[in-house]
C-alpha positions in Angstrom: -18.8 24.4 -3.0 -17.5 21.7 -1.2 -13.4 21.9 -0.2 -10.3 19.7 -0.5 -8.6 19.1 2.9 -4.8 18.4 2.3 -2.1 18.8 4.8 -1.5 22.7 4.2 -5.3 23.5 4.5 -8.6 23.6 2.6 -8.0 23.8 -1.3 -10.9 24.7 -3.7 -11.5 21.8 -6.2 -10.6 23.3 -9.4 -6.8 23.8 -7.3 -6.4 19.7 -7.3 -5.6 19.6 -10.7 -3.6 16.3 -11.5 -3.6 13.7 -8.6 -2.3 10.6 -8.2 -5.3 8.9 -5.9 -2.9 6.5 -3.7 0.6 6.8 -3.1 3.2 6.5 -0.2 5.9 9.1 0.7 6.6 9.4 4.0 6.3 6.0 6.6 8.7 5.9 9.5 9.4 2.3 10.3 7.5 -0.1 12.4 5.9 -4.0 12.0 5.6 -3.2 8.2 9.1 -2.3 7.7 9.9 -5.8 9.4 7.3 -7.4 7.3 8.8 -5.7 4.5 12.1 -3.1 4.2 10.1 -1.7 1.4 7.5 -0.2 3.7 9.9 2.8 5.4 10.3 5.8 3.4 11.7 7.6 6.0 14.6 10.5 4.0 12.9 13.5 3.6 15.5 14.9 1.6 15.0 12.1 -0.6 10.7 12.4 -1.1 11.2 16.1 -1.1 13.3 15.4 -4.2 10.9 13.0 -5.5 7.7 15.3 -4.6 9.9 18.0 -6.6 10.5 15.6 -9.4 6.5 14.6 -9.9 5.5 18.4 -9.6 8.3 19.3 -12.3 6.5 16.5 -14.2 3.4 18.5 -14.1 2.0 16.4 -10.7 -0.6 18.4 -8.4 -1.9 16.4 -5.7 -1.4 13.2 -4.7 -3.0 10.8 -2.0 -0.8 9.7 0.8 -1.7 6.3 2.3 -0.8 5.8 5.2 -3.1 6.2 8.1 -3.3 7.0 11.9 -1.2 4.8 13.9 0.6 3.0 10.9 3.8 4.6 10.7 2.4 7.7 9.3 4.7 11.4 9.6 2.1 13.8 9.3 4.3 16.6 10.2 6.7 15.4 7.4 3.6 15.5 4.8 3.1 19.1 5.7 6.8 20.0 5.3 7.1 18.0 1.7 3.7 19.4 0.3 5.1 23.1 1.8 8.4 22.5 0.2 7.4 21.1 -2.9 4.3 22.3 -4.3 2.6 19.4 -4.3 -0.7 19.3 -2.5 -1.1 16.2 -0.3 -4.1 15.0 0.9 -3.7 12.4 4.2 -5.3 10.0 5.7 -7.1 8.3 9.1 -8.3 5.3 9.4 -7.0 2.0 9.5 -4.2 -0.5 7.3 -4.6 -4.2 8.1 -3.9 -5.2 11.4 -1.2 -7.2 10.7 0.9 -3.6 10.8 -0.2 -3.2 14.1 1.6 -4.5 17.8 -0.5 -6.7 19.2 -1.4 -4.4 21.9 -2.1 -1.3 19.6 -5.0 0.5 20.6 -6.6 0.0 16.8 -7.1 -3.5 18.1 -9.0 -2.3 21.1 -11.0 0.8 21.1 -14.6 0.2 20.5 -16.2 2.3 17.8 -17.4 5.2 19.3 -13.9 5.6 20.4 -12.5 5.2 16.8 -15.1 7.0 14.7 -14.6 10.0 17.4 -10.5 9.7 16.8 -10.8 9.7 13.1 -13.5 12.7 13.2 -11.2 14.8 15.2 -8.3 13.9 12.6 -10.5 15.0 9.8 -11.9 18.2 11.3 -8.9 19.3 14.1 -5.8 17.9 13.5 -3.5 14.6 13.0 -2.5 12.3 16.0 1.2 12.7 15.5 2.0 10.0 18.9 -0.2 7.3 17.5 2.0 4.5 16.4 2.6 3.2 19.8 0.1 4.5 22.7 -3.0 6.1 23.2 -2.6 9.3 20.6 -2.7 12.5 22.7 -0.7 14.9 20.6 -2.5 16.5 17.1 -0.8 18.9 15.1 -2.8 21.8 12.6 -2.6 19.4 9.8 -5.9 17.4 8.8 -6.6 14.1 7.0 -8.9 14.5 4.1 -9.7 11.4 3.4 -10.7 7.9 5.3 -8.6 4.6 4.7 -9.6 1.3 5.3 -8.5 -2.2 4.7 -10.3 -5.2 4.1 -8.0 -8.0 4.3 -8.4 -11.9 3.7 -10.5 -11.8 6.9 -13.0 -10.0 5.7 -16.3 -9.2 7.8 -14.9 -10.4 11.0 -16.0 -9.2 14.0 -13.3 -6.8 14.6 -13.3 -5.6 11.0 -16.4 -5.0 11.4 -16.5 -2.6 14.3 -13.5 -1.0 12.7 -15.8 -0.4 8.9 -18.4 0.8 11.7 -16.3 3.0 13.1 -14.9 4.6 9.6 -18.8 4.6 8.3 -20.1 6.8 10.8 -16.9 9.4 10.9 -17.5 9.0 6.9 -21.4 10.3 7.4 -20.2 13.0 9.9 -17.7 14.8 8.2 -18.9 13.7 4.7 -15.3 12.4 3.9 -14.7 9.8 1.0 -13.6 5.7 2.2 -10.5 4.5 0.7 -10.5 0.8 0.6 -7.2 -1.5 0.3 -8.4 -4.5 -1.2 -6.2 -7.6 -0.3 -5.9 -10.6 -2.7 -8.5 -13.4 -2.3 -11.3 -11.4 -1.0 -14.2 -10.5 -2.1 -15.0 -6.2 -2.3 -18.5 -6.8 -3.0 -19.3 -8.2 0.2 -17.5 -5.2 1.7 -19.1 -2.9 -0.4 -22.8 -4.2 0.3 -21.9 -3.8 4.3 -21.0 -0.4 3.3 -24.0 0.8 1.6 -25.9 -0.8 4.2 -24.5 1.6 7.1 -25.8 4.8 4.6 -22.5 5.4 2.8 -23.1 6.5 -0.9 -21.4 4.0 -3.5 -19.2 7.1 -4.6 -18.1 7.4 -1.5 -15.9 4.7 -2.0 -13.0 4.1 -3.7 -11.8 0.2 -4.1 -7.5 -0.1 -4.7 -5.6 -2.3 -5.8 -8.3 -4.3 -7.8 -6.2 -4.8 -11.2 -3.6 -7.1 -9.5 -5.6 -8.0 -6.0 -9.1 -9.1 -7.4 -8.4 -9.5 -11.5 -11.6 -10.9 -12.3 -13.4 -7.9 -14.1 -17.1 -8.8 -13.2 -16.2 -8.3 -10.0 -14.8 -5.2 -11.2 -18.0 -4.2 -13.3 -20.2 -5.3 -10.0 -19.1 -2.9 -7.8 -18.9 0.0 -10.9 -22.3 -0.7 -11.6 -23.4 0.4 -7.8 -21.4 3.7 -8.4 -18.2 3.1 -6.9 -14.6 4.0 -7.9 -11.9 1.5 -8.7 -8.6 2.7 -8.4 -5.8 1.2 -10.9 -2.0 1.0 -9.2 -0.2 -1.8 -11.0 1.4 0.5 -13.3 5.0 -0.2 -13.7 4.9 -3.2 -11.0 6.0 -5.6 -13.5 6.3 -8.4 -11.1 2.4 -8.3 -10.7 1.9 -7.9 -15.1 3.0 -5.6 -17.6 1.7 -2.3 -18.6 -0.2 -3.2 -21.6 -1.8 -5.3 -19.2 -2.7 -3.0 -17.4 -3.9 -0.5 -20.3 -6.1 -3.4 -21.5 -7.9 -3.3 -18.3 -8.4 0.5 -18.8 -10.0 -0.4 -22.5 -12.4 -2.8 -21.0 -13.6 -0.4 -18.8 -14.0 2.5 -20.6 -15.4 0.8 -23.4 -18.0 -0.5 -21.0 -19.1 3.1 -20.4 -17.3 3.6 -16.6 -14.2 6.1 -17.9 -16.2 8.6 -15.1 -15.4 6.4 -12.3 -11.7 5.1 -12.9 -8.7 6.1 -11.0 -4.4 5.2 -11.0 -2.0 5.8 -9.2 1.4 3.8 -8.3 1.3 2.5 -4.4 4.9 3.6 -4.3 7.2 1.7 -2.0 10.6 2.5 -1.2 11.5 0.2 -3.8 9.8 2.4 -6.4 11.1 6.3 -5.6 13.5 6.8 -7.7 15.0 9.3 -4.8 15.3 5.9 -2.8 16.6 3.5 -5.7 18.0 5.0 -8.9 16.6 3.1 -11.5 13.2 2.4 -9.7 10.0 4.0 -11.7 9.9 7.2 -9.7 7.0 9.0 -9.0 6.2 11.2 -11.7 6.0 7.4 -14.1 2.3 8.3 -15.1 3.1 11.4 -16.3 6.4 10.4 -17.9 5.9 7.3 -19.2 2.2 5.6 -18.7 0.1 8.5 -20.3 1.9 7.9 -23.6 1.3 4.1 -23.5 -2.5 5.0 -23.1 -2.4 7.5 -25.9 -0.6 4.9 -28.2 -3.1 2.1 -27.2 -6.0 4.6 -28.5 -7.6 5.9 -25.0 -8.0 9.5 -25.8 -6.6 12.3 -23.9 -9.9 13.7 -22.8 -10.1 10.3 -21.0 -7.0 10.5 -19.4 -8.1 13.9 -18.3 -10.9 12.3 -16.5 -9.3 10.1 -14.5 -6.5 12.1 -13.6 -8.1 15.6 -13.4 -12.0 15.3 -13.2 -12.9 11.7 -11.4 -10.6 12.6 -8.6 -11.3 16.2 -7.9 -15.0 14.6 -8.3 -15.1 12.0 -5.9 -13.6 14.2 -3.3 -15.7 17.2 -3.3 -19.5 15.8 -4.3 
């Protein structure tokens, strides 16, 4: 039986439980804090407090992010996941490069260079010096999971090597691809380079769809491969409301894909209620948005799917 990788150690599958597939705790600041303040969660008192909160809730597990050289405090994630109760899994990988300094070695490396660096993260140990300089420090704790982004540049040349790079640490340690999606792109393209390096289509898990790429046979084109489509836009009322985003649900689960859904939040400093008092908080979903599913007729063996079953799926087959 295959294992769960989270910051503390190796987890069996049935100890996941409820998890939140992408979500952002801990991020020290750097370019995306200047790009946006939102992007620094950096008060540990404050996201132990809202790990505590979510867990209370009855929250698991939870995704974190954030990946190597992006800001990410992978010695904090081990300390909140310790202190809390929460599993956490982390990530390598890559954001867009607009996070990056211009000199950043994510800008740089070939592949084999990368694809080595995010293997040793999954199967040794987090770079914990790698926001600035070559990384040359790990710590105990591991990434589980692979993130990359495929921003409104698409299949550059540079974006390529860096999908190469993820692909072929993804086929070494069998390790799932998490995919920010950016508005005015098109996944499918991505997802077709994908499956062409030998990645399985449930290997992959597109975010960020409901608000980034609304248009739901783009949504039902990269379901009907076998992918995962994580849902965030939940209580980001700026983006649309929540039966908005419950409608997008019924759709889908009407159209027979309720096994290959996912949601989460995308928290932002803006959104921890820890950070600002009457922001959403972490622990919404299980508050608040489960309800509005109920009430709109999605049964709670559905919900159990995509909060229990689909993630402790895709990260263990």
């Amino acid at each position: 039986m295959k294992e769960i990788i989270t910051v503390t150690g190796r987890i069996a599958p049935e100890e996941l439980g409820f998890c939140q597939c992408h979500e952002h705790i801990a991020m020290s600041k750097g370019i995306s804090y200047q790009i946006n303040p939102a992007l620094c969660i950096d008060d540990m008192e404050k996201s132990l407090e809202e790990a505590k909160r979510f867990h209370l809730a009855g929250g698991q597990s939870f995704i974190e992010a954030q990946p190597c050289g992006a800001n990410r405090m992978a010695l904090e994630l081990r300390s909140l996941s310790e202190d809390s109760g929460v599993h956490i899994i982390a990530s390598t990988g890559f954001h867009k490069l607009c996070f990056y300094p211009k000199e950043h070695w994510i800008r740089t490396l070939p592949p084999s260079d990368l694809e080595e660096l995010f293997v040793r993260e999954l199967t040794e140990g987090m770079f914990v010096d790698a926001d600035q300089g070559m990384p040359q420090t790990q710590c105990d704790a591991m990434a589980g999971i692979i993130k990359i982004a495929y921003d409104t540049e698409e299949l550059s040349p540079r974006y390529k090597e860096l999908f190469l790079a993820a692909a072929r640490a993804a086929l070494r340690t069998r390790r799932i691809l998490m995919i920010h999606v950016e508005q005015g792109t098109n996944p499918a393209l991505l997802q077709d380079y994908l499956l062409n390096l030998g990645i399985r289509p449930q290997d992959l898990m597109f975010c960020h769809m409901d608000r980034a790429c609304p248009d739901l046979e783009l949504h039902r084109r990269i379901l009907s491969k076998g992918s995962y489509l994580e849902f965030d836009t939940i209580g980001r009322f700026k983006y649309h409301s929540d039966e908005h985003e419950i409608q997008l649900f019924k759709t889908l689960v009407s159209a027979g894909y309720e096994r290959q859904l996912l949601y989460s939040l995308d928290t932002t400093r803006t959104r921890l209620r820890s950070y600002v008092p009457d922001a959403i908080g972490l622990d919404y979903i299980l508050t608040v948005f489960n309800q509005l599913l109920r009430d709109s007729g999605i049964s709670g063996e559905t919900i159990h799917l995509i909060s229990v079953e689909n993630p402790k799926r895709i990260l263990t087959q």
